[in-house]
C-alpha positions in Angstrom: -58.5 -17.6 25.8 -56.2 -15.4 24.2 -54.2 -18.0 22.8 -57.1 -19.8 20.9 -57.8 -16.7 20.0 -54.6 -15.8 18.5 -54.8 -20.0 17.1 -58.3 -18.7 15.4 -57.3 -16.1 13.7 -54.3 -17.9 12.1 -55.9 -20.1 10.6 -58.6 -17.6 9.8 -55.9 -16.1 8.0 -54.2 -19.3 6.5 -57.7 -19.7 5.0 -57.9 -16.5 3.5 -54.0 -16.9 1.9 -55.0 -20.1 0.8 -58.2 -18.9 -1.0 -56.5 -15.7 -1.8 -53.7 -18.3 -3.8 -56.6 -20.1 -5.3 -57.8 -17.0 -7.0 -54.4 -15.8 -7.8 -54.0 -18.8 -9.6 -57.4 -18.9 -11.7 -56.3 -15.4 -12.7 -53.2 -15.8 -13.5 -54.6 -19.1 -15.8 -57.5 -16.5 -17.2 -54.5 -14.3 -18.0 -52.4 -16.6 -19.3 -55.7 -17.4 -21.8 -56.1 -14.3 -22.5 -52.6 -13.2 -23.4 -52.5 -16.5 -25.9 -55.6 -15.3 -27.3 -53.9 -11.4 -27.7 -50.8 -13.6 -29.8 -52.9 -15.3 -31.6 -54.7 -12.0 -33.1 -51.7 -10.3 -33.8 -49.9 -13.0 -35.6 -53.0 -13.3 -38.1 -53.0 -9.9 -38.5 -49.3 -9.5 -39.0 -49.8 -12.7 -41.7 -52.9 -10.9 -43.2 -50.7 -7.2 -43.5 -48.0 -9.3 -45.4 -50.7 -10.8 -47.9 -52.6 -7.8 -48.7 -48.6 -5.8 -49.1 -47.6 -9.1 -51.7 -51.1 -8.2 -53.4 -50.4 -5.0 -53.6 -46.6 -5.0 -55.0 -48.5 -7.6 -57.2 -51.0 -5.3 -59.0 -48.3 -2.6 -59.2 -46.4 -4.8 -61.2 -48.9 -5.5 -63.2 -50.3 -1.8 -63.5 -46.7 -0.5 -64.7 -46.2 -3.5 -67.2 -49.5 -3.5 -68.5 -48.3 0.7 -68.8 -45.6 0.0 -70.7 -47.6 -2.0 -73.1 -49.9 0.4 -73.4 -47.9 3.1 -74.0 -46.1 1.3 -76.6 -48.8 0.7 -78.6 -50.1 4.0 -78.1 -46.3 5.2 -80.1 -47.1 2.2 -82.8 -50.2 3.8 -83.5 -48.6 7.5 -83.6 -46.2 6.4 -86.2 -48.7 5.1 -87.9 -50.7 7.9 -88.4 -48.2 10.3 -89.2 -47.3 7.6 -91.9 -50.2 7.6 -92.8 -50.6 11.9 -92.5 -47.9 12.2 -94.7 -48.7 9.6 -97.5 -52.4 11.7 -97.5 -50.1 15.2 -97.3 -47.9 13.2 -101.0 -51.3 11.8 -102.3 -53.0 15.1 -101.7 -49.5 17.0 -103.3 -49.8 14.5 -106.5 -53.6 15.0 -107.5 -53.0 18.8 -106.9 -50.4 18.7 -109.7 -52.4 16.3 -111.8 -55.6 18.8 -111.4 -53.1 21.8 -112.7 -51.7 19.9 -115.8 -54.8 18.8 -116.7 -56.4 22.4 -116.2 -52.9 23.6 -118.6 -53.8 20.6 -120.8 -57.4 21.8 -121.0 -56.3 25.2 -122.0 -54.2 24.8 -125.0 -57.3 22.4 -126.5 
């Protein structure tokens, strides 16, 4: 009796490793799935970082070019002005003299 006993619970047992190898391998499969999944994510997230960097180098290209221009229009316009400052400053000089000869002029009429 003891022997079938013993017979029963060994394959009681076998059952149980078998089952117990069954669900090892469904979980190992699930994590298999789920660590492809986990890849997956971080290599589009990895490809999305790099885009949004190359946009970004991209506009501050562009931001320090389109500076440039602007600042050296901004110095165009500054010569100009004090071009045109100092032809006012000469035209302004001139009609000061003309105003005092004609007012010495006026005078000895």
């Amino acid at each position: 009796m003891t022997k079938i006993y013993y017979k029963l619970l060994i394959i009681e047992n076998q059952d149980k490793l078998n089952q117990n190898d069954y669900l090892g391998e469904i979980m190992n499969m699930q994590q298999n799935i789920i660590n492809g999944c986990l890849i997956l994510i971080i290599t589009m997230l990895i490809y999305q970082n790099q885009q949004l960097q190359d946009k970004v180098m991209n506009m501050n290209e562009f931001s320090q070019s389109s500076t440039v221009k602007e600042m050296d229009k901004l110095k165009k316009i500054e010569t100009a002005i004090s071009n045109n400052a100092s032809n006012i400053q000469l035209v302004i000089n001139s009609s000061e003299k003309l105003e005092k000869k004609n007012r010495c002029e006026h005078r000895y009429l």
